[in-house]
Structures are given as C-alpha cells and as structure tokens.
C-alpha positions in Angstrom: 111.4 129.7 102.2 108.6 129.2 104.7 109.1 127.1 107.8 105.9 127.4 109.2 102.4 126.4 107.4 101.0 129.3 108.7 103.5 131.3 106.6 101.6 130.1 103.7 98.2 131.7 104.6 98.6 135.5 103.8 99.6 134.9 100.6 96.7 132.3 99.5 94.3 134.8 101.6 95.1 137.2 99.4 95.1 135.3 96.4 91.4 134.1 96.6 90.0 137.8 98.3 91.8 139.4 95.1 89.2 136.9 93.0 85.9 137.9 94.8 86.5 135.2 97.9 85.9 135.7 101.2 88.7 134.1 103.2 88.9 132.2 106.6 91.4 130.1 108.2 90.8 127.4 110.5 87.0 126.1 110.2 87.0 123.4 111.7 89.5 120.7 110.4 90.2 122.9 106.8 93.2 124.8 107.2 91.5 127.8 105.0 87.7 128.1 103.6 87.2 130.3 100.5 83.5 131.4 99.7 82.0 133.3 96.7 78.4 134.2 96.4 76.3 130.2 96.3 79.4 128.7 95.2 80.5 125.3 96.3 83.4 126.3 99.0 87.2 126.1 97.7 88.8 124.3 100.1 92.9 124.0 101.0 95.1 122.1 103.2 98.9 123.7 103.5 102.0 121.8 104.4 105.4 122.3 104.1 106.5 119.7 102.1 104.2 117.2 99.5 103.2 114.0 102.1 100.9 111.6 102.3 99.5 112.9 105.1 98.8 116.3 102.7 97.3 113.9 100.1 94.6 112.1 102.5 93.5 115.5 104.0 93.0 116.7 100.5 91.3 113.4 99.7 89.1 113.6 103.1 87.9 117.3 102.2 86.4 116.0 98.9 83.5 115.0 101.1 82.5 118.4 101.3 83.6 120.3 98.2 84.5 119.3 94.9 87.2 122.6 94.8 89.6 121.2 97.1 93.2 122.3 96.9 96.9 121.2 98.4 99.6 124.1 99.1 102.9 123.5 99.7 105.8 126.0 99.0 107.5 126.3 96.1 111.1 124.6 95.5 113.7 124.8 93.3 113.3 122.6 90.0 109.3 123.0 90.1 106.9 120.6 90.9 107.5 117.1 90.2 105.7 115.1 87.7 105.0 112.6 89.7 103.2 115.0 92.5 101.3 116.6 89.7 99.9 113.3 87.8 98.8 112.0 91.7 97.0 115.1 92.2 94.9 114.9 88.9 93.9 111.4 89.1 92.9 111.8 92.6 90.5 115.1 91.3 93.0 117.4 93.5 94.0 121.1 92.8 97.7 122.0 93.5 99.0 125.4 94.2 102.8 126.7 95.1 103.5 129.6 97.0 106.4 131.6 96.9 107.0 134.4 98.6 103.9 136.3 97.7 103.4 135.0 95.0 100.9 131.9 94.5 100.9 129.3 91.5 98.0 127.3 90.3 99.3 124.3 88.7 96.4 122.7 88.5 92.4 123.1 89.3 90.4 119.7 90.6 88.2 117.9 88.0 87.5 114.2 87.0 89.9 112.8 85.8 89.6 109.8 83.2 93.0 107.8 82.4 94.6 108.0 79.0 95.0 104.7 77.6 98.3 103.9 76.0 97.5 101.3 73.7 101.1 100.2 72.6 102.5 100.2 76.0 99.5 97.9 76.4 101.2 96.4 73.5 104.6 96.2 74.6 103.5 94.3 78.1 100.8 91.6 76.8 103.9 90.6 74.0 106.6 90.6 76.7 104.2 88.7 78.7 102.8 86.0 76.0 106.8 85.7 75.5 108.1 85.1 78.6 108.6 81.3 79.3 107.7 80.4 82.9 107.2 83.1 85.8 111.1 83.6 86.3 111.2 86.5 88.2 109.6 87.4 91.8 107.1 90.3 92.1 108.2 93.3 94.1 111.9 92.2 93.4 114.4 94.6 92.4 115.2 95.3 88.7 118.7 93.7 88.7 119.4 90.6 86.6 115.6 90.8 85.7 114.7 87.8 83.6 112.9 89.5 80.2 111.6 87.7 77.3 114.9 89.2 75.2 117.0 87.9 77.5 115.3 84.4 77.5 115.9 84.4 73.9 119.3 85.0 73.8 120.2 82.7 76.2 118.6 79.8 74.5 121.0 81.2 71.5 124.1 81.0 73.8 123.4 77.3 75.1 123.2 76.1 71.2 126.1 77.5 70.4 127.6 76.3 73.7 126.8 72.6 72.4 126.8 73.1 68.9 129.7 75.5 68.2 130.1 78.1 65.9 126.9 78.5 63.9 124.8 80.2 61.3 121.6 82.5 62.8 119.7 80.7 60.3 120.5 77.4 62.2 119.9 78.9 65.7 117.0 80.7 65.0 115.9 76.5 63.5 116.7 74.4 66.5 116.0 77.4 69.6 112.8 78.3 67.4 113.9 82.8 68.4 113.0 84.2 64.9 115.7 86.6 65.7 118.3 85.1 66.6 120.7 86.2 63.6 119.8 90.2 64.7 120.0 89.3 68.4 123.6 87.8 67.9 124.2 90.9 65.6 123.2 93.6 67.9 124.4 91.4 71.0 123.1 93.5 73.7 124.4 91.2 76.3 128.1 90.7 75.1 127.5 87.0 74.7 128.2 86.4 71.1 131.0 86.6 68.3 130.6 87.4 64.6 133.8 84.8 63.2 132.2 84.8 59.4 129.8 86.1 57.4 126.1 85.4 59.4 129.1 82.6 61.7 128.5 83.4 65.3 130.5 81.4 68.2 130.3 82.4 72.4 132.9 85.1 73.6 133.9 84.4 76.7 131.8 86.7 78.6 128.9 84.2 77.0 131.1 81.6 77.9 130.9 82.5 81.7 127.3 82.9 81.5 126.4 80.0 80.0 128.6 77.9 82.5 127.0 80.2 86.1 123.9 79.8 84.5 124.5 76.0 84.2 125.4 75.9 87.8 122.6 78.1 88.9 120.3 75.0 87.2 122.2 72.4 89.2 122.0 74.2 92.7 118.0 74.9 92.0 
C-alpha cells in the first residue's frame, strides 16, 4: 500500500511511456503530464485516498485537456460505485494502481444521463399521493411520512371509530382503493383479519392510532 503520492508515479510513468507517451511529473500545478505526438495532453492528479479535494483538481485540469485522469491506489473491495458514477458524469478518467500494476477503470468522455422513466414514475405518483408536505427536507429517513403510510392510517382511524370492518367499507368512506390489500399485507402491524375480508386494529394499531392522536393535539 502506498503512503506517499509520489509512490504512485513510477508505476503510471511507466504505464503511459509503455503506450508511446512521453512522461513528466510536476508541470506546473499537474502532478504528471503525458504527451504523444499532437495529441491533446493526458493529464493526472494522484492522491491517496478518493477526496474532494482530488475531484476539484481533476475538474480544474479540464481547462486544459479533455484527457484528464484521477489516481488513487487500489483497495480491497474495488472501487466503489459511487466513486465511479461521480467520475463519469463529471467527464473524469479513473485509474488504480497497485503495486505495479495500473488499472483503467474508466477513460473521460461526455457524459449524458440515462433517464429512468419509472423511477420518474414511482416519485411524481408518490408525490401527486401524498396529502400535505408532512415531512421536512434534509430530515432523516426515520418515521418518514410516505403516501402508503398515509393510507393506512386513514384505514386505522376508521376502524378506530367504526370498529371491525369490511375493506370494501374502508376503502368507501377513507376513499384508499386499497385498503382491503393494505389491511391484508399489513406492512405496519396495525390491522387484524377476524373474518373473511373483517379487519379490526391490533393493539400495536391501537397505540398508533392513540400517539398519533396526541401528536394532533400537541401540534
């Protein structure tokens, strides 16, 4: 494992001269310059670890080449996904050196999003079903308020008033379409099956119902 950046030049030196480059380190700010013939200069900044600081040197070089790579060495479990996606968006090579040997992972280029039209999907429905804007932005994912859980809680507080019910009649009165399969699958643990399409509160839907109830009164 290297634990200087400078450990990292031999091996890229020698990586690039073995491809026709002519190799020099430290021209002005670029940790190494690669030329070939009236090619555009491949250009690569080396850290020991994958930073932001790494990411906005590779960013700042793009103003002079289009062949701009960061190096970092390589660890255990590969190169994360995340690391990888950043660095193709952002029209950024990434190599991984290990030892002496050097890994290309990817090579800069535009990059143009994929669109993923049913995730696209999936967020305007969750959005058009949401009532209100229950949750805070930037908040943390526990007891997030979804569309799903709306729904079923609207199906708890009938049967809290009403008592044990048909889906048919709670999917009537809370107008949730699906209330018989949510009640069914009960995701949350709030509901009872007592009959044959009968559903009544179990007592962990009790307690909601009844903290939720307080939660209204304090607000």
């Amino acid at each position: 494992m290297p634990t200087r950046e400078t450990d990292l030049y031999p091996p890229l030196k020698a990586f690039l001269q073995s491809q026709g480059y002519e190799v020099k380190g430290e021209i002005g700010a670029v940790d190494l310059v690669a030329c070939r013939g009236g090619e555009d200069p491949v250009l690569v900044e080396m850290k020991l670890g994958f930073t932001l600081s790494l990411v906005n040197q590779g960013v700042d070089r793009q103003a002079i080449s289009d062949w701009v790579y960061l190096a970092v060495p390589w660890k255990k479990g590969g190169v994360p996904k995340a690391q990888l996606r950043l660095c193709r968006r952002l029209g950024l090579g990434l190599i991984t050196v290990r030892g002496d040997l050097v890994c290309v992972h990817c090579d800069p280029a535009p990059f143009t999003p994929r669109k993923l039209p049913r995730r696209k999907g999936r967020l305007l429905r969750e959005f058009a079903r949401l009532e209100g804007d229950p949750n805070v932005g930037g908040g943390t994912r526990q007891g997030l308020m979804t569309a799903y859980r709306q729904d079923a809680l609207a199906c708890a507080h009938f049967l809290a008033e009403n008592g044990p019910s048909k889906g048919a009649a709670v999917a009537r009165a809370t107008g949730v379409e699906q209330a018989t399969r949510m009640m069914r699958d009960n995701h949350h643990g709030w509901f009872d099956r007592i009959g044959t399409g009968l559903y009544d509160l179990s007592p962990n839907g009790r307690n909601t119902i009844f903290l939720t109830s307080e939660a209204s009164k304090e607000g």
